[in-house]
Every structure is written in C-alpha cells, then in structure tokens.
LOMAR-442271 format. One record per residue (C-alpha): x, y, z. Coordinates in pm, whole numbers, padded with zeros to 5 digits, always signed. Each point is the difference from the previous one (the first is absolute). Example, Ala and Ser with C-alpha at 12.3 -4.5 7.8 and 13.67 -1.06 7.14 Angstrom:
! residues 2
+01230-00450+00780;+00137+00344-00066;
***
This chain:
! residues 719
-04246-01662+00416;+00075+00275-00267;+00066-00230-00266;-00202+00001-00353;-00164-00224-00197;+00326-00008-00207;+00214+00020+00262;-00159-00330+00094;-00056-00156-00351;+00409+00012-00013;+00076-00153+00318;-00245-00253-00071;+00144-00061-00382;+00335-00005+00155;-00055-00269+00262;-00143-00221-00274;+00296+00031-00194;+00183-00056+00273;-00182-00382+00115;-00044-00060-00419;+00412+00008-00064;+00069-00186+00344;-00252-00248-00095;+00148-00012-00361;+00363-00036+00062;-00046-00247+00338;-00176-00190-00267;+00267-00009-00247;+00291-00051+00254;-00143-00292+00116;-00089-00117-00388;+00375+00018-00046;+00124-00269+00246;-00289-00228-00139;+00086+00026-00384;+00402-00055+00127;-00032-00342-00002;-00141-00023-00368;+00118+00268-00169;+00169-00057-00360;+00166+00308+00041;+00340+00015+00124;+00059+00116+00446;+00084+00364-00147;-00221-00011-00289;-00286-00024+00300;+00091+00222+00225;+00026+00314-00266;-00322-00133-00148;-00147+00050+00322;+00114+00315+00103;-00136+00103-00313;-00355-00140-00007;+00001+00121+00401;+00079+00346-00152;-00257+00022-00238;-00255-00143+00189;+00067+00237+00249;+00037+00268-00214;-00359-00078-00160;-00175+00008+00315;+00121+00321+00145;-00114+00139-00365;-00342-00134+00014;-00033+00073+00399;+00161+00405-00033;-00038+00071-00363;+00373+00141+00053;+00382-00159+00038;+00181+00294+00129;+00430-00042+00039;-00008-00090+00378;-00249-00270-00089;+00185-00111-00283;+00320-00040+00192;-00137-00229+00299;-00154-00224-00291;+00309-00037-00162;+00227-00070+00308;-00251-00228+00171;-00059-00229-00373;+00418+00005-00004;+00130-00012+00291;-00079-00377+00088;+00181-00094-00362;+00303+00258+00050;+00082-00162+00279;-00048-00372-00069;+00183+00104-00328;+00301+00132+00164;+00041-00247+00263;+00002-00285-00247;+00269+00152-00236;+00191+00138+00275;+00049-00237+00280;-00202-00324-00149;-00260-00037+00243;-00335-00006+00009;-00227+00269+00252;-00240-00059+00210;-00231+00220-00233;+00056-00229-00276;-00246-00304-00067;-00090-00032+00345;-00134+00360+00049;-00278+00049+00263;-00134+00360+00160;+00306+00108+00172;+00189+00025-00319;-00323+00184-00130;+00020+00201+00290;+00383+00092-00004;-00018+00118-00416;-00327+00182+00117;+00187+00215+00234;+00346-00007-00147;-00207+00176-00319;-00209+00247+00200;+00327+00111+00179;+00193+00003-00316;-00280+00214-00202;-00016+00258+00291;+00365+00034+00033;-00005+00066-00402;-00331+00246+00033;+00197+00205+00268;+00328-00012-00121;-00055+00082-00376;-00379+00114-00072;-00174+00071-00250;-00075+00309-00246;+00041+00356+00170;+00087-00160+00356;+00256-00202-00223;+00088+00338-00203;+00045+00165+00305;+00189-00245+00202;+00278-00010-00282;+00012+00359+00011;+00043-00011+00375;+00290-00236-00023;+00153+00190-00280;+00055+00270+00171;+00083-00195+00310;+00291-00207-00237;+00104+00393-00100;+00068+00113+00343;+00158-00250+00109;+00248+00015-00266;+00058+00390+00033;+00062-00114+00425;+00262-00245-00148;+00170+00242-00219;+00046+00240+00302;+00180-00300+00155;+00261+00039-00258;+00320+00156+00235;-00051-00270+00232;-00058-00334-00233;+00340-00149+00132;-00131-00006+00300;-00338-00132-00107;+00225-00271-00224;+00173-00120+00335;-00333-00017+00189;-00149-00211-00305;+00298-00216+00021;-00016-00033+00384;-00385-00075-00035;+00063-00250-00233;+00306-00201+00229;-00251+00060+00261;-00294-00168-00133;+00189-00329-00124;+00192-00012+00327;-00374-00002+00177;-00191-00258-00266;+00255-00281+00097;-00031+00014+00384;-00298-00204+00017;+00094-00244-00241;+00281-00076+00250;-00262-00032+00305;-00180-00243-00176;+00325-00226-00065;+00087+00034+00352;-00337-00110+00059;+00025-00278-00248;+00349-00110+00137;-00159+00014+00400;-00314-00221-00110;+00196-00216-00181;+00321-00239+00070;+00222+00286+00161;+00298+00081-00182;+00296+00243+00134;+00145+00097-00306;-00276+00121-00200;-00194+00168+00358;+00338+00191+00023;+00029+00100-00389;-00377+00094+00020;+00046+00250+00326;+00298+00177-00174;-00177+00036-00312;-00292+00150+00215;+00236+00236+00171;+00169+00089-00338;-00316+00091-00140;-00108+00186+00327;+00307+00223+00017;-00018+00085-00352;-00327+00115+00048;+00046+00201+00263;+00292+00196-00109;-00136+00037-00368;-00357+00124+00104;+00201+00293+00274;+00219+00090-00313;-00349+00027-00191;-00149+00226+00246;+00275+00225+00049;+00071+00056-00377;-00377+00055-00041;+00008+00278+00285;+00231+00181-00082;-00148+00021-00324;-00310+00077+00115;+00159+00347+00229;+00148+00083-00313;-00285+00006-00222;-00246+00145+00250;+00259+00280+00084;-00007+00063-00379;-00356+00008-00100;-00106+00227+00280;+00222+00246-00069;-00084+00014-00411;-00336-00001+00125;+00056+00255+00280;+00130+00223-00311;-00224-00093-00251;-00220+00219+00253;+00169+00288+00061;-00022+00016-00446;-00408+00058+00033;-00132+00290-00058;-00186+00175+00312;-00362-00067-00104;+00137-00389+00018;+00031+00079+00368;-00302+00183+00081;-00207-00298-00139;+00176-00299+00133;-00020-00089+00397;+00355+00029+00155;-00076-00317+00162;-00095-00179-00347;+00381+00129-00071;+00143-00123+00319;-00152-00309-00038;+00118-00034-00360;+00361+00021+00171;-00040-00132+00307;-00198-00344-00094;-00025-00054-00341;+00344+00018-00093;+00063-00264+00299;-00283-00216-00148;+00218+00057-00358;+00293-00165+00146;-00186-00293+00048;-00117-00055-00356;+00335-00134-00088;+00261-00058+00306;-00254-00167+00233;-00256-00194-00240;+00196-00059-00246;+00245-00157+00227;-00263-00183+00183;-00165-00080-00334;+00333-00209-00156;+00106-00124+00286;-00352-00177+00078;-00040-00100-00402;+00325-00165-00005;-00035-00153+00344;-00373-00125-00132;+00134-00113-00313;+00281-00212+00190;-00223-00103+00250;-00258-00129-00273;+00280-00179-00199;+00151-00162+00306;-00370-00080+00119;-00118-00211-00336;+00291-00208+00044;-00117-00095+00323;-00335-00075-00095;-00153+00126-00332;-00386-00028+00137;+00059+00164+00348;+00140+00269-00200;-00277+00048-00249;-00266-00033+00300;+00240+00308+00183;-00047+00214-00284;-00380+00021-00041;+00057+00222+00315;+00117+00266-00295;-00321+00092-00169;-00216+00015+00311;+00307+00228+00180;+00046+00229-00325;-00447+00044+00035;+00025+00116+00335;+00325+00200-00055;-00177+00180-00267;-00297+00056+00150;+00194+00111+00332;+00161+00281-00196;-00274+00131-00184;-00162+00116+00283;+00278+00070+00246;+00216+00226-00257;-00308+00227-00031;+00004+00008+00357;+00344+00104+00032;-00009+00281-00276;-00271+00181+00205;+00195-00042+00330;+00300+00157-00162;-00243+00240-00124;-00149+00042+00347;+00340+00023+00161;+00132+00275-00209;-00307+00203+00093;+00092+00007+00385;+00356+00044-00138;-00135+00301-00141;-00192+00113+00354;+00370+00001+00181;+00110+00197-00263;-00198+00263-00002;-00003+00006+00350;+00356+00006+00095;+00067+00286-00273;-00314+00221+00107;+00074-00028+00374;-00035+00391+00128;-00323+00000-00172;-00153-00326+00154;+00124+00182+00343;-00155+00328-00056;-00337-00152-00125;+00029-00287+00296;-00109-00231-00294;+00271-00286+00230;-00333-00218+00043;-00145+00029-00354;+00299-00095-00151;+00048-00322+00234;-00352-00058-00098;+00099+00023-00371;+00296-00197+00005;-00220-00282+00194;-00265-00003-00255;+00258-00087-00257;+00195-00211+00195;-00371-00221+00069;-00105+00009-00356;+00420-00191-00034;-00106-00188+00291;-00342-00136-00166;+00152-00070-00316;+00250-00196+00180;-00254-00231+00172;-00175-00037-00357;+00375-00168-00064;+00012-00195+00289;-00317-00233-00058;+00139-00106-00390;+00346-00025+00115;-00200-00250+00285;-00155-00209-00219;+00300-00019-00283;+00217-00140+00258;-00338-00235+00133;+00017-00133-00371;+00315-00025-00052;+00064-00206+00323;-00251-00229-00051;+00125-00055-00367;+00331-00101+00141;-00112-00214+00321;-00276-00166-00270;+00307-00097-00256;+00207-00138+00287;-00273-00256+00102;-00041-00101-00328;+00345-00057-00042;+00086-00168+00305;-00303-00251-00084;+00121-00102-00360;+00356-00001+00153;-00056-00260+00282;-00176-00199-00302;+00319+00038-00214;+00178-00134+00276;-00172-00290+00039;-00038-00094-00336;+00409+00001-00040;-00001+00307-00259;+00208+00317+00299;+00188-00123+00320;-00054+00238+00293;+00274+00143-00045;-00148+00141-00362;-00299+00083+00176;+00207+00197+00274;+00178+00169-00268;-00303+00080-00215;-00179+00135+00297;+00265+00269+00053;+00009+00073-00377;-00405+00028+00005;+00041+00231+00319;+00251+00265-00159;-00206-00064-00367;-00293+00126+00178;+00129+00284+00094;+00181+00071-00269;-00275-00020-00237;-00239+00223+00269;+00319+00218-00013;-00019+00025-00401;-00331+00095-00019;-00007+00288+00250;+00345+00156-00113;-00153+00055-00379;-00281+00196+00250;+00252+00184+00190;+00206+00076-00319;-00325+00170-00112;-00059+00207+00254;+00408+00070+00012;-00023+00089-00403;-00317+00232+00069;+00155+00204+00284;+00301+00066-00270;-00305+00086-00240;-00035+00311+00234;+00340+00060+00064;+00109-00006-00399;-00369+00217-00096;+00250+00304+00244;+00361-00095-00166;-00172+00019-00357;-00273+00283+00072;+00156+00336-00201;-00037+00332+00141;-00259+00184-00147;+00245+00317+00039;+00321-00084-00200;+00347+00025+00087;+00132-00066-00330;+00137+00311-00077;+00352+00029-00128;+00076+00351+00017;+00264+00168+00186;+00111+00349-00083;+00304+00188+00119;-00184+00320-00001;-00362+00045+00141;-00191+00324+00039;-00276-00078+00181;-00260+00167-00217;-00327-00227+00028;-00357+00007-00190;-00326-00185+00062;-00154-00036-00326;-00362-00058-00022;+00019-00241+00306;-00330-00255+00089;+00056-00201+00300;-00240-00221+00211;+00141-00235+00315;+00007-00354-00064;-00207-00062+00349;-00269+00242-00174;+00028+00010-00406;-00333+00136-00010;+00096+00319+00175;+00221+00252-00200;+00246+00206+00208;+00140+00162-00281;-00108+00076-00320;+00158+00196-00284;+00247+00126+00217;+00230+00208-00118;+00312+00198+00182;+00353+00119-00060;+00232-00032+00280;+00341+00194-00098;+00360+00012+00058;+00152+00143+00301;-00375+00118+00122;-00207-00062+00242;-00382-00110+00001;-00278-00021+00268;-00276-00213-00054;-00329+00113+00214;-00371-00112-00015;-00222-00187+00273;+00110-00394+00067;-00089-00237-00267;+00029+00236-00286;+00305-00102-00163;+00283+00109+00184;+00180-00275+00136;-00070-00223-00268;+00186+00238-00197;+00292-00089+00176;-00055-00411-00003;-00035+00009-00373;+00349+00178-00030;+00095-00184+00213;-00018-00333-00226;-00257-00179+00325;-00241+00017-00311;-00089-00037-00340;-00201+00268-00132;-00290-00130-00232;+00007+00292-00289;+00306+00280-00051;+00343+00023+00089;+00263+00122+00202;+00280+00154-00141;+00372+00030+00188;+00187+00218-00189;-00251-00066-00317;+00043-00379+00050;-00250-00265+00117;+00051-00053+00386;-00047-00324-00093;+00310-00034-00250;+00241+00081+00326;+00189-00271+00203;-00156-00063+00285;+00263+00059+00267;+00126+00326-00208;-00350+00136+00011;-00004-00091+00391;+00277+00208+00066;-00050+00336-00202;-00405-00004+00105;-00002-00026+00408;-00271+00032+00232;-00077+00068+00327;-00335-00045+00147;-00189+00106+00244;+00052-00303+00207;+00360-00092-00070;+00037-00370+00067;+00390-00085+00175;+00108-00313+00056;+00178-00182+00245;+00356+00074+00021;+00264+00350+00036;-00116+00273-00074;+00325-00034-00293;-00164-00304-00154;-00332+00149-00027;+00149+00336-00155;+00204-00246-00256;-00317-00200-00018;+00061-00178-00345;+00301+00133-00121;+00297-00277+00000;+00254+00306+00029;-00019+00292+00214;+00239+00149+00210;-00052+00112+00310;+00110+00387-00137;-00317-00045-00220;-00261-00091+00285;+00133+00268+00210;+00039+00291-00243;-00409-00118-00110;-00078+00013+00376;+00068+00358+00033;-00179+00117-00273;-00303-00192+00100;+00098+00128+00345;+00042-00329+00212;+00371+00052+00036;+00023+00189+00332;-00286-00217+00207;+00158-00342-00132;+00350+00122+00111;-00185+00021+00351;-00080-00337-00005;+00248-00282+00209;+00099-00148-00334;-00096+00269-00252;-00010-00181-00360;+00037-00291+00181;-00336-00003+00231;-00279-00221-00073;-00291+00151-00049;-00259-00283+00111;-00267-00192-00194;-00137+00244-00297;+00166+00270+00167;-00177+00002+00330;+00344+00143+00188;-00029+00241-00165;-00236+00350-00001;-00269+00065-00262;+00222+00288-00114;+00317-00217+00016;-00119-00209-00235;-00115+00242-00241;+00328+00118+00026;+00200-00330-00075;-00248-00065-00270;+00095+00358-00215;+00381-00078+00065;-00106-00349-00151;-00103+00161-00307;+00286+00248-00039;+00270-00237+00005;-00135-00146-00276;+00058+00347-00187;-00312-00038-00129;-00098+00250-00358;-00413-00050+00142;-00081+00058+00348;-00323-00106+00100;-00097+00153+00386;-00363-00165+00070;-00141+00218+00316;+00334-00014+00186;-00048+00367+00126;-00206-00075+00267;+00188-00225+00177;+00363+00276+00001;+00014+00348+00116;+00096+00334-00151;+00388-00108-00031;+00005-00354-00122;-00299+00102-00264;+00230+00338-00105;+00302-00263-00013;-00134-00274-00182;-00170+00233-00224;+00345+00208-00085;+00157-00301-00053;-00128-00114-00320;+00078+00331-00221;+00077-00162-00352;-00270-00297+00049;-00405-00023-00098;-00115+00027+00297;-00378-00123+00068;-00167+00098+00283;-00361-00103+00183;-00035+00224+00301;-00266+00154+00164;+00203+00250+00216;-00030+00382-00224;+00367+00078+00118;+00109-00313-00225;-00241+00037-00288;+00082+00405-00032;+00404-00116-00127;-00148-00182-00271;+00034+00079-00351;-00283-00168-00079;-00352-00042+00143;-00200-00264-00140;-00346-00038+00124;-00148-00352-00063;-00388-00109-00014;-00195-00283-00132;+00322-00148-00118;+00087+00346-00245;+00228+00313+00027;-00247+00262+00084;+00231+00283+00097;+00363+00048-00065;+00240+00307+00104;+00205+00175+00255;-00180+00067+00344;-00058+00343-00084;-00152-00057-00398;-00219-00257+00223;-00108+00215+00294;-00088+00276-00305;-00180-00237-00199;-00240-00054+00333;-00077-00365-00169;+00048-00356+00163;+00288+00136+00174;-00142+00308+00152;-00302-00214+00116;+00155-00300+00209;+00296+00247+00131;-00169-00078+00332;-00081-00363-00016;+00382-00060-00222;+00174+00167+00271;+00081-00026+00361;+00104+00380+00057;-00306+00166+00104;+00103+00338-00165;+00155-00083-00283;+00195+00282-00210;-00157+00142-00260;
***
C-alpha cells in the first residue's frame, strides 16, 4: 500500500524481464532439438553454439528489459546457457553415453539446469560476494585462517599426541568405508546362487573391518582427550596470568564476569577449534572422499545425482550461521552480564544485608537472566527451521535416488546389492556433507571466541614492568616531579596536576586534606597501579619506572585501610609472595606489627586459618597481619593508607616504632598519628598547599589551622 510510483515501475520492469527471458530461452531450447537433426555442424559443435546464442539472447533481453546486467545476473545467465553443454560434454568424453538432456531434451531438463543454476548462483553470491561484502568477507576469514593457526601453534607440546589421534582417525575411517561394501556382497551372495565360501570370507572381512574400527576410533578419542586437558589446562593458566600483568585501571573498566567468562568459556570453546573440529573435520573429509570414490564405482550417475544435495546444503548452512552466530555472540554477551550480577553480589554481601537490597538484586539478576532467556528463543526458531531444511533436503534426495535406482535395476546397469550398498554410502554421505558444512560454522565461532581470548594474552599493560633495575643499596628518598594524573574511568577529570613533593630518607610524612583531593592517589601512583600522564617519580633519583617489578614490590609496601587476606595460615598470608621465608622471619615481623602475642593464643597459632578474606579474623587482626605482611618484606618505603583507625594506642605506637630507618608515608586522620610526623603536607585541588611540622602549620593558621576540626577526630586537638 506504501509503495511509489517507482517502487512499482521496477516491479513491473522486472516481471517483464522475467516472462521476456523465459519466453526467449524456452524458445531457443526447443529450437535446439529441431535444428539437431539438420545441423552441418558437428554434436559438440551444436551444443556450445547453443549455449552461446542462448547466452546472448538472454543476455540482450535482460539489457533491453533492466537497462543493467549486474554480477548475480550475469552468473545465472552463464550457468543456465552452460550447464546443459557441460554436462552432455562430459558425459560423452567420459563414460560414452549419451543424456537424457541431449537431442531429446524436453521441459524437465529445462527445468533441472533452471534450478541447478539458481542454486548454484546463490551458493556463489553467499559464499564469495561481491565488492565491500566480498572485501570484507576475506578480511573476516583472514583473520579467522590467523587464529586458527596461532590455536595450532599452542598445540605444539602435545602434537605426538595429536599425530597418533590423526593416525587413529585415519585407520578408523578406512576400517568404517569398507563395512558396507561387505553388506552389499552378502546381499549379492543371499539373492543370488548361495555360495559358502565367499558368504564366510565376506562376514570375516566385515568383522575385520568392524573391529578395526572400533579399536582405532577409542585410540582416536583418547589421544585427542588427553590432548585436549592438556591444552585447556595450559591456556587458562597463561591467560589467568596474562591478567594479573594489567594494570588496575584494566580492572576497573572491564566486568569481572567478561573476565570469568573469558576463562571459564572461551578458552573451552578454543579447545575446540582444533582437537574437536578439526578431528571431526578430517575424519568426515576422508570418510566423504572414500565414500564418494567407492560410490562412482558403483554407479557413476547415482553418484552425481547424490551430490547436487552439496550446493543446496552449503546455502542453507551458510545462511543458518549467519544469523545464528550473531545470536550466540550476544548470548555470551548476555550471559557474562548476569555473570557479572553474582559477582558483585557474592563479594558485596554485608552491604546487600544492611540495605535489605536481597529482593532488588534477585530482581536484577532475573532481568538479565530474561533478556539471555529471549535471546535464546530468538535462536531457537532459526535453529527450527535449519534443521526443517535440512531434513527435507535429505528425505527429498533419498526419493530421488531410490526412484532412478529401482530404474537402474531394471534396466540391468546396479544389482540390489549395489543399490543396498549405495544406499548406505548415500546415508553416511549425507551426513557427512551436512557435517562439513556446519563444522566450517562451528570452527568460526570456535576461532572468534579465541579472538577474545588472544585480544587478553596480547593486550600490554599500560603500566610497564619492564624495568631492569635492581640495586644493592636503596635509600628510600622519593620525589614527585611536576605530576598530572587523570583516572582512566574519568580522563576528563584531573586529580592531580603539577604535583610536586619530596618524600625523604628515614622520615616520615602525613598526607591530610578532605577525600578526593589527592591523597590516596598519591599512594596508587607510587605504587606502580598507574601511569601518570605528565612528570615523574623518582626512587633514589631514578624513574620508578626503570625498577624491576618484583624488586620495586618489595622495598615499596603498603597497607591499606582495608587489608585484603586470603584464604589460608595466618604464615602463608604473612609470606604472601615470597618463595622463601622462614618461619623466624614471619614471627620476628609479627611482633613488631604486634600480632605475635594474640596469634600465639590461637589453637594452631601460625598455623590457623583465617577464613575467606579474613573473615576469622577481627578488623584489628587483620590490620595487624597485613603490617607484619609488609615488614617481612623489609621494605625501604612503607606506605600505611588509614590503618590507624582500625588499631589502638599500642599496635599504632608499635608499628609506627618499627620502621625507624624507612620513608615512612602516612594518611591518617587521628592528630596523635599526624603530630610524629616530620612532615605535614596539606593537599587541595590536586596541589601542595601547605607543607611543615605541626607546629610551623598550626602558626601559619592556613589550610591546616582551618580543617583541624573537620581533618581530625580528637575534638581538642593540641595546639
């Protein structure tokens, strides 16, 4: 009802170019049998003469009728005008016979090339099209041909085993094709004047071939599985610390359960790329090329009538996994999102108790589990009708072959035996060849899941560890030099900006100001978590960046305000990445972070668990076990990140004496613990606005003077 004048004048142009070429070539076809009889020209001279003038007639009319031949157009043209010669051709020098399309042709030949060349043209237009669709598909497969080599290369320590399962496969396969071969002489040797001898000699040979078969394809799945453990053991855990390389701001904008899922499912979809389609993939093409081989010796034009099922199969195929792959990509997509839901919630459990959020969050996790759900039932209705299609394909192809087989029989040219025998070969070709066409799909989407996996193993942190040095000596004297720095979740916002401060030797520093001035990300950006986007940081009048990783690690430790243990002793969280540490060590940093006496009291001492994160344990505790963490490593910076609040007068007086000869940095908001420092560096708008001792500050009445009450918890602080 909405369509235009134009929209109608095309439709209306296209139907009449439609009729005009029917009416043309009909005309033509039938011409041909007609001018047989008194042609001069030799039986192949006429039929490529024909095809010809068919094609340019054609060709003509669809110019006059749509002004325009575009490739699609040209390639039906060209198939429809050939195809009846090809094939007349080839018969004739191959098996000297004659066709039934040949002088005698009539509308069902006309009919069959009509469809064989529509079929064949589509299956070219989807499988290689044109300009940027064809620019882009190569692309596509490019990078599909890539990955799947780099998957293959990471097969490399288990290729013996892959060897053996190829060479299983392949005993497998030729043990399998014979089998009905043998039923059909058994057939043959039933139907026919019984004889003992050759009944007998045709069972064993079917047993042989049975055993064989058997034993090689369980010696092909067991080497393949064991490869398989192996490699998916392997890639999860390069992957798994490909991870832990990122920098922090990776973290904070990428979903945990996108990285779960990453490990969890796509490196088990990775596995299949090679092991389990490539596997299925030879052992079907060498069983189809058998099958085919074994098949034309039984009957040459059975087998070429079984194989137009090919084109028409490969269409749907294609056209299946277009549309279902971009189904499944969002349903990963979709699951990793409720992934991300259970994550959130399990970790953040006290708070969805104390806000008695318990029905929001089921609500949540429903509404992504229903948007999974719908795109799931978007899959179901294609997967439907592929397998409608496909079915009907198959059960079409068997009726046509059991038709022209009963007239084969009749006519002298198969025994039913053959025809027994073909039948099973047809049945498994079938298959196979449906089985072909959907594992280059499922390779696909197995290739594009490793995509994802190898964007993580070849993604570089954005904070380097590439630093090489080591020194014996280390002071511990550190400057911020003219420091910018935005967070990569907001680059807009500045948090610092031409920051500069001097932290030295053997001193101590307390960093104050109101939240979200500076202070803590202070301590990330010595800390290494980020990359700071103008200035430097100098350790010791070197580049932090120029240090070894795990050296820096270990002479700058931190302990923050929420100290994160994990499960284990209370010994392997104190040694908590150091490969050697005696037990002399943990203890001796235990009492100077003051943990010593109240983990003696415990059943096992060093020895007692303390829970999932820590949760055995008391707030204090764990601040505790955290600071003797960071003194064991004898650390030259010591980083404490509001730990005061959490530890009483002793513990704080301990931990505090314990680190006379280090830099110590301090963020604090109790006065008792900013008073010690030797430095007091007030921090606004991203700058140093004040510096000094508390007294020079309190004198100065600046800043410092100012927030006193808001800075600090004691109500009466000393002036």
């Amino acid at each position: 009802l909405c369509m235009t004048t134009a929209d109608m004048a095309k439709v209306t142009g296209k139907g009449i170019a439609l009729v005009s070429a029917v009416c043309v070539d009909l005309s033509l076809f039938y011409a041909a049998g007609l001018v047989a009889t008194r042609s001069v020209f030799g039986h192949f001279a006429r039929l490529w003469l024909h095809a010809a003038l068919r094609c340019s007639a054609l060709s003509a009319v669809t110019l006059l009728t749509l002004g325009d031949l575009n490739p699609l157009l040209i390639r039906v043209i060209a198939s429809h005008s050939l195809l009846p010669a090809v094939f007349e051709t080839g018969t004739k020098a191959l098996y000297r016979e004659e066709t039934e399309c040949g002088p005698s042709a009539d509308a069902r030949c006309w009919l069959v090339c009509a469809a064989a060349s529509l079929v064949g043209a589509l299956f070219w237009e989807i499988s290689v099209p044109d300009a940027e669709d064809a620019a882009a598909g190569k692309e596509k497969k490019q990078k599909a041909r890539v990955l799947f080599l780099r998957v293959l290369a990471l097969y490399k320590p288990e290729y013996l085993l892959l060897l053996g399962g190829l060479l299983m496969l392949t005993l497998a396969v030729l043990c399998e094709m014979f089998i009905p071969f043998y039923t059909g002489r058994v057939i043959d040797i039933l139907g026919t004047q019984y004889r003992p001898n050759e009944f007998v000699s045709a069972l064993l040979f079917m047993g042989l071939y049975s055993l064989g078969s058997s034993f090689s394809a369980g010696c092909r799945g067991g080497f393949l599985m064991c490869a398989i453990s192996a490699f998916t053991c392997r890639i999860k855990v390069q992957l798994f610390g490909a991870l832990t390389r990122q920098e922090i701001g990776f973290f904070e904008t990428t979903k945990t359960g996108e990285i779960t899922s990453r490990l969890s499912k796509d490196t088990t979809l990775m596995r299949r790329a090679v092991c389990l389609n490539v596997n299925v993939l030879l052992r079907t093409f060498i069983k189809t090329l058998g099958m085919i081989s074994l098949m034309m010796n039984l009957s040459w034009k059975l087998t070429f009538l079984v194989l137009m099922e090919v084109p028409i199969t490969s269409l749907i195929q294609n056209i299946y996994d277009t549309h279902y792959q971009r189904l499944s990509l969002a349903v990963h997509d979709s699951m990793a999102l409720a992934n991300e839901v259970v994550n959130e919630v399990v970790s953040s459990i006290h708070v969805l108790r104390s806000f008695n959020t318990e029905k929001h969050e089921a609500r949540r996790y429903d509404d992504r589990l229903m948007d999974t759900h719908i795109l799931k039932m978007r899959q179901n209705p294609v997967r439907a009708v592929y397998l409608l299609a496909r079915r009907l394909t198959g059960l079409g192809m068997q009726v046509v072959m059991m038709y022209y087989g009963r007239l084969f029989i009749r006519s002298g040219q198969m025994t039913t035996g053959n025809l027994v025998s073909f039948i099973l070969y047809q049945s498994d070709l079938g298959d196979n060849i449906r089985t072909l066409t959907y594992i280059f799909g499922d390779m696909l989407n197995s290739v594009g899941a490793a995509g994802k996996v190898f964007e993580y193993l070849d993604r570089k942190a954005q904070v380097s560890m590439e630093g090489k040095l080591k020194p014996d000596q280390l002071t511990g004297n550190v400057v911020f030099r003219n420091l910018s720095f935005a967070y990569p979740t907001y680059p807009d916002k500045t948090v610092l900006q031409d920051f500069s401060l001097e932290l030295k030797s053997g001193q101590m520093t307390a960093l104050v100001g109101t939240s979200g001035k500076g202070k803590s990300t202070c301590v990330s950006l010595l800390q290494r978590f980020y990359e700071q986007q103008d200035g430097e940081i100098l350790l010791d009048n070197e580049p932090l960046k120029s240090y070894d990783h795990r050296f820096l690690h270990k002479k700058i430790a931190l302990v923050s305000q929420e100290p994160v243990l994990f499960s284990g002793s209370i010994r392997d969280n104190i040694a908590y990445g150091l490969a050697e540490c005696s037990l002399d060590e943990i203890q001796e940093a235990a009492r100077k972070a003051n943990a010593h006496d109240f983990i003696m009291k415990l059943e096992k001492g060093y020895d007692a668990e303390v829970g999932e994160g820590g949760g055995q344990l008391s707030k204090s505790q764990r601040q505790q076990i955290a600071i003797a963490r960071a003194l064991v490593r004898q650390p030259q910076v010591l980083i404490l990140d509001e730990i005061t609040s959490s530890l009483d007068m002793t513990s704080e007086n301990k931990a505090l004496a314990s680190c006379p000869n280090q830099t110590l940095l301090v963020i604090a908001h109790k006065l008792r613990t900013i008073q010690r420092a030797d430095q007091i560096v007030v921090i606004d708008g991203g700058r140093v606005q004040e510096r000094g001792t508390h007294q020079e500050l309190m004198e100065l009445k600046g800043s410092y003077y100012r927030l006193r009450e808001e800075l600090f918890e004691e109500e009466n602080p000393a002036q």
